[in-house]
Residue, then its C-alpha position, 0 to 999 in steps of 0.5 A: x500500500x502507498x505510503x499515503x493510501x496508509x496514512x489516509x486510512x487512518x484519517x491524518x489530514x494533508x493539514x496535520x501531516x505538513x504542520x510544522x518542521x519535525x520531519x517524519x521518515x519512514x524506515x522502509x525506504x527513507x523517504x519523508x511522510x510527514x512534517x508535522x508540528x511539534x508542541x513548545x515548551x511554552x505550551x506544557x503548563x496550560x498542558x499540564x493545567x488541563x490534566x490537573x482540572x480533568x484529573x479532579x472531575x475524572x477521580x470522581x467518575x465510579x471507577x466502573x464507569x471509567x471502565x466503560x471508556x477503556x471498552x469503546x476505546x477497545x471497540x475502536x481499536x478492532x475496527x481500525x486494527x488493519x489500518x493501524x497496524x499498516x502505519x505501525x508498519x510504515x513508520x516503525x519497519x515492522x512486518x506486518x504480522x508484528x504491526x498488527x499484532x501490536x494493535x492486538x496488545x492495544x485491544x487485549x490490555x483494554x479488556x483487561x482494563x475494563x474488567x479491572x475497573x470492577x477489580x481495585x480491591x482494598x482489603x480489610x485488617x485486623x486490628x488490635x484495638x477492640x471496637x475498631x475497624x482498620x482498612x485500605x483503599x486505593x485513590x486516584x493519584x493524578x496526571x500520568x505522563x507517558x513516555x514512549x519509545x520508537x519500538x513499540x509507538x503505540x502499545x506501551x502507549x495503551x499498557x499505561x494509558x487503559x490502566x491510569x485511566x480506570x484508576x481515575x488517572x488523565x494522560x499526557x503522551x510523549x510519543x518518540x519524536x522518530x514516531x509521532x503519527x501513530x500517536x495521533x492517529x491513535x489520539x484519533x481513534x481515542x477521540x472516537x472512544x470519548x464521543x461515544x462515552x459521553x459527556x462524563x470524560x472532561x476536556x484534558x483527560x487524555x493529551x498528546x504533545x509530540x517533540x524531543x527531550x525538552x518535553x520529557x523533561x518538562x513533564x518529568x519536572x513537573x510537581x503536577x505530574x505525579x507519575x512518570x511512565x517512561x520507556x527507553x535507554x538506561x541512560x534516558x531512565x538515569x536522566x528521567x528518573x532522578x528528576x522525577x523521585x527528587x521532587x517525590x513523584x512516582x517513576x515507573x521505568x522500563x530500560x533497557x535489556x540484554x535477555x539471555x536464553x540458556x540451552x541445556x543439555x536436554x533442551x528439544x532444540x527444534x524448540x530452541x532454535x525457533x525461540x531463538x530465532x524468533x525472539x532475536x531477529x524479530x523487529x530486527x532484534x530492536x525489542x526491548x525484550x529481544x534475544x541478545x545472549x545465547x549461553x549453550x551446554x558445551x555439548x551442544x553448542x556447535x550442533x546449536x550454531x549448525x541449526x542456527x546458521x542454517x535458519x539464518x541463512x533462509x531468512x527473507x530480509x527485506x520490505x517488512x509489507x512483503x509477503x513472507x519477509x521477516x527482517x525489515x529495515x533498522x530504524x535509522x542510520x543510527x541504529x545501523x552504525x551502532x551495530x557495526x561498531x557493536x560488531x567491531x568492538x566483537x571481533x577485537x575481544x575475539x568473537x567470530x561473526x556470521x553476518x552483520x552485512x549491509x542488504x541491499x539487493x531486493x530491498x527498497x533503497x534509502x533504507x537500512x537493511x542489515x544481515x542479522x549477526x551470530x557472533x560465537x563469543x570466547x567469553x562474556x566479554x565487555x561488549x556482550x555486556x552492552x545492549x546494542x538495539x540490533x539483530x546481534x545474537x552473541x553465542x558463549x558456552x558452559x559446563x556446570x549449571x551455576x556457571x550458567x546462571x552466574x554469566x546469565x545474571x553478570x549483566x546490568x540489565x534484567x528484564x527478560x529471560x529464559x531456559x531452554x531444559x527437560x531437567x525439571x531441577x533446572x528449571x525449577x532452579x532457574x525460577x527461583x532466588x538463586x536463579x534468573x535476576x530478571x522481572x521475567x523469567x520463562x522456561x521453554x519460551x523465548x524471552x520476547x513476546x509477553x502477555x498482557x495478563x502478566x506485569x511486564x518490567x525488569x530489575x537493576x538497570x532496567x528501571x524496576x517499574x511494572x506495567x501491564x497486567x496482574x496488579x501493576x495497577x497499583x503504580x497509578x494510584x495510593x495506598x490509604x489505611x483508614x481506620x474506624x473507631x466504633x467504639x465508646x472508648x479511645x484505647x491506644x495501640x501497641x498498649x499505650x497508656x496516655x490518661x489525661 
């Protein structure tokens, strides 16, 4: 499809793709889509002020009503699913399979969210006092700014919007500036949602500004915003999150990651070979959660770097809206001279590299296009130890489990990981506390590809934050122990005896 039959369907105007002078290219051939207009920094406190005044009539909208909003924007989504997903396409190098199947994240967390929004438990607490009653409840919290990645321009975008929105939270979206028109045709599809709900959503409950890091900064520094999503690069994470927890704010950070998966010796290496592939050159290995570390049995590794330079070998590089193309382009100029370096630095600490070249026959010109890399590695070296946002798998060895797992965790990142193993020990072992250090952890699975239903984050330099499904929820809003006394009497805790 036409790169601007695409953006016709998802409803951008002549008007807001030539705006302004942020230039919009896509990554499939170069070429310049958009110039669209960004917001100033003298425009964030009147931002900022309309999620305030919209924040204090939404916390009094029932939750489960607020419910009701996360549904018809699910509603909206299925129907503008194809639409969506080709401009994902189009602007982030995705196949297609890849950009629908994001917009299918959009739909599943906003069920998710319509039923949580019956689902904000308190509990009940014992209380040592007779005659009282202790409880604790959960309170809208306030404006929600969200920082979104290239990556994923319009997932991540919907795992924080559908849950702060239920917990009574307005969003102000920051989109990456390298993808700023799947956020406003997302905002489009939202204003869809909003006419349909009613008059019950204030102006100000969901906002988009789009630019650079001036931005991000204004929102992270405002005393107004109480929580900060952000998604990027550990270095991103170490700028935003300081300035967030230093004013008391609430950051929730999802950075980087450098996902291992250990193969045994009992592994069922079809599987493995499968899970590798998939989890290390999908979305030419830019997911946070792609496969960068391959740490194999001895016994096995040369079998395993056999199979995998044959499944290599068959991969179709190229237009990620061909038929049968699974390796699109990498994002910029950027990402392609970072994976070159990356492989340089590779082969000066003794790495052997298969692939890694530039492709340019049966690919559209003007993007860049890069041969997916194994490098079978003679330790984990300096540079196995950097997440570099590109297709390159590196490849070390073992002999006993623990050394395994002590090479595994001997990174700064922890997001995602797994273990490819029959030996039900060693996966047991695996998914304890002395096993994988990451917030995810799977067992014959690769680590890229998660559900909804789970909270989706990491540890250490990935940020520590929780976003998604299970009970990340909690992130949005605050906690409050009440306590009732029903009493005639005004006993003290703990026996405290104050008689006046």
């Amino acid at each position: 499809m036409p790169h601007a039959s695409v953006l016709e369907a998802v409803g951008l105007t002549a008007r807001e793709l030539q705006a302004g002078a942020l230039a919009v290219r896509s990554p499939i051939d170069g070429a310049q889509v958009a110039s669209v207009r960004e917001t100033t920094l003298a425009e964030m406190p009147e931002v900022v002020a309309k999620s305030q005044a919209a924040f204090r009539a939404w916390r009094e909208t029932p939750a489960p009503r607020r419910g009701e909003l996360a549904r018809l924007l699910g509603e909206e989504l299925r129907a503008a699913k194809e639409a969506l997903g080709a401009l994902v396409t189009l602007e982030t190098g995705k196949i297609i399979s890849e950009g629908q199947g994001e917009v299918q994240e959009m739909i599943d967390i906003c069920d998710f969210a319509a039923g949580l929004s019956r689902q904000l438990y308190g509990r009940t607490i014992a209380s040592e006092r007779p005659g009282h009653r202790m409880s604790e409840t959960w309170h809208p919290m306030g404006p929600c700014g969200v920082i979104t990645a290239f990556n994923f321009p319009v997932a991540v975008w919907s795992w924080n919007a559908a849950l702060a929105l239920v917990c009574g939270d307005p969003v102000i979206w920051k989109p990456s500036e390298k993808t700023p028109l799947t956020a406003m045709a997302t905002m489009k599809i939202m204003e869809r949602a909003l006419a349909r709900f009613g008059h019950d959503a204030p102006d100000g409950l969901t906002q988009l500004v789009i630019g650079g890091a001036d931005l991000g900064d204004a929102l992270a520094s405002s005393r107004d915003v109480p929580i900060i999503s952000a998604t990027g690069s550990t270095r991103m994470g170490s700028i935003v999150g300081p300035k967030v927890t230093a004013r008391f704010g609430r950051p929730i950070l999802e950075l980087g990651g450098n996902n291992a998966m250990i193969v045994a010796p009992s592994a069922d290496l079809e599987l493995a070979v499968r899970a590798i592939v998939f989890s290390a050159v999908g979305t030419s290995g830019q997911r946070c959660t792609s496969l960068r570390r391959l740490i194999a049995h001895r016994s096995i590794r040369e079998e395993l770097l056999a199979r995998l330079a044959g499944a290599y070998s068959g991969l179709a590089i190229g237009d990620p809206r061909d038929e049968g193309v699974l390796v699109g382009p990498l994002i910029d100029q950027r990402a392609r001279d970072a994976m070159m370096q990356a492989l340089e630095k590779a082969r000066g600490e003794g790495g052997a590299v298969a692939g890694g070249e530039d492709v340019s026959a049966g690919v559209p010109s003007g993007g860049h296009y890069v041969r997916p890399a194994i490098v079978a590695m003679p330790a984990q070296t300096a540079t196995v130890t950097v997440e570099t946002f590109a297709p390159i798998l590196y490849v070390m060895h073992y002999e006993a489990f623990e050394e395994a797992i002590a090479l595994h965790n001997n990174v700064p990142q922890g997001l995602s990981s797994c273990i490819f193993t029959q030996d039900i020990r060693e996966a047991e072992c695996f998914l304890s506390a002395v096993g994988s250090d990451c917030g995810i952890a799977n067992v014959n699975i690769g680590p890229s590809g998660a559900e909804v239903g789970g909270a989706f984050g990491g540890e250490k330099e990935t940020g520590g934050g929780r976003e998604s499904g299970s009970d990340a929820w909690k992130g949005y809003m605050r906690r409050q122990t009440s306590t009732v006394n029903y009493s005639a009497a005004l006993p003290l805790a703990q026996g405290v005896k104050f008689d006046l």
